[in-house]
C-alpha positions in Angstrom: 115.2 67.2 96.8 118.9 65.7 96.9 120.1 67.3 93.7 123.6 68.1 92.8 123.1 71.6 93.7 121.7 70.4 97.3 122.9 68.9 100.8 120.6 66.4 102.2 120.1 67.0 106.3 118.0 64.1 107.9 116.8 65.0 111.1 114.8 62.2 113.1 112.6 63.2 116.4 113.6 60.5 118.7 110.7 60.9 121.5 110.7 60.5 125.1 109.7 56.9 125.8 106.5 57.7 127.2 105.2 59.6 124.6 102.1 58.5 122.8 102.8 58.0 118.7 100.4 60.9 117.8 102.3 63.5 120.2 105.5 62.3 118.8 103.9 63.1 115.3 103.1 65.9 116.3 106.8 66.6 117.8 107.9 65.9 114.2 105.5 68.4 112.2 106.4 70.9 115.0 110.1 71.2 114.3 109.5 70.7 110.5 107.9 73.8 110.5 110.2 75.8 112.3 113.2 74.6 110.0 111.0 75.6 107.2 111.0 79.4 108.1 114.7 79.5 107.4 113.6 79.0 103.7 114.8 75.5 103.3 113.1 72.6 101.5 111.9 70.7 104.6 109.3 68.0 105.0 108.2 64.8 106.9 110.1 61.6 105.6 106.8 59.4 105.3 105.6 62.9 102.8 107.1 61.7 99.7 110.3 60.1 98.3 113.5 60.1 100.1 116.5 61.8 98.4 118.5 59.1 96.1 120.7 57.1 99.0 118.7 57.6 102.2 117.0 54.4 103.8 113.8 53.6 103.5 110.6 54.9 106.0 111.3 52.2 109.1 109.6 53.0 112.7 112.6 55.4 113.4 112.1 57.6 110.7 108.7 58.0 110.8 109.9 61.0 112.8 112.0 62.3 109.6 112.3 65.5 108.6 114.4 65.7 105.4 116.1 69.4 104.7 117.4 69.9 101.5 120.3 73.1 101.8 121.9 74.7 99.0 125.6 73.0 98.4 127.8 75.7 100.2 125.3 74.7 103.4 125.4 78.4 104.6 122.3 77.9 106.4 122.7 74.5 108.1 124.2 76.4 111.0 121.2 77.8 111.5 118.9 74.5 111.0 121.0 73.2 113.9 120.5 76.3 116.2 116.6 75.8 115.4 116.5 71.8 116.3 118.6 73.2 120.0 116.3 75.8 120.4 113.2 73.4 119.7 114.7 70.9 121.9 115.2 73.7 124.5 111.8 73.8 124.6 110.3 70.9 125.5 109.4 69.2 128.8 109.9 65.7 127.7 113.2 64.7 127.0 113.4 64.1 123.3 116.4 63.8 121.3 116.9 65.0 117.2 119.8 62.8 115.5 120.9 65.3 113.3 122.7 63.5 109.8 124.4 65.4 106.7 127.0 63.4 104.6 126.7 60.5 106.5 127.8 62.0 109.7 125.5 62.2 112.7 125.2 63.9 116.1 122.1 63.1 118.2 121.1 66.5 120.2 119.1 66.3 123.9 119.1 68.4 126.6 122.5 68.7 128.0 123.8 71.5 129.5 124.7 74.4 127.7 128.2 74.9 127.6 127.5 71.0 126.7 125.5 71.4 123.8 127.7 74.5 122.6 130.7 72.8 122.4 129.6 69.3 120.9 127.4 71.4 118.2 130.2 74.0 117.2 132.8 71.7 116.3 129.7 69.2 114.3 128.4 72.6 112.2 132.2 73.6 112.1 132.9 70.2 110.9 129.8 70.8 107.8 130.0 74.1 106.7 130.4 75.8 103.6 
């Protein structure tokens, strides 16, 4: 993972407050999977070696899910309409910082319209 041929995409679970560790794990492994049906390279930070440059495995990132995308980033639209849709989902409020290229945007429920507009002009900002 992290090749020449790749984009690195870190995204961290940032759990409601009140959420007992082994849910928030659980959180983690939840959205990891989804991500992985769009046929990316996507697993849990603390599940082997970062890509060359990333940070070390601290309390935050023990909610890391590393995506590796091919360089012209096609899909990474769609990675970020997965982590909305997942966050859509849940009761808790949870946030996902979402970081490719050293640029980040932390996601949470927000309004629609809200979300739309704040995501569009990140994925515009990152694609292809």
């Amino acid at each position: 993972m992290g090749t020449e041929d790749e984009r690195v995409v870190l995204l961290v679970v940032e759990p409601d407050p009140d959420v007992d560790p082994d849910i928030a794990d659980r959180l983690a492994r939840r959205l990891r999977t989804e991500v992985a049906q769009l046929d990316v390279d996507a697993r849990l930070a603390v599940d082997g070696p970062l890509p060359e440059g990333a940070k070390g495995v601290d309390a935050v990132t023990l909610g890391a899910v590393v995506v590796a995308l091919s360089a012209s980033g096609s899909v990474f639209p769609l990675v970020v309409e997965t982590v909305r849709d997942w966050l859509s989902r849940q009761a808790a409020r949870h946030r996902v910082s979402v970081t490719i290229d050293g640029d980040t945007i932390a996601l949470e429920k927000a309004s629609a319209d809200e979300r739309r507009a704040l995501v569009d002009a990140y994925v515009l900002r990152h694609s292809g």
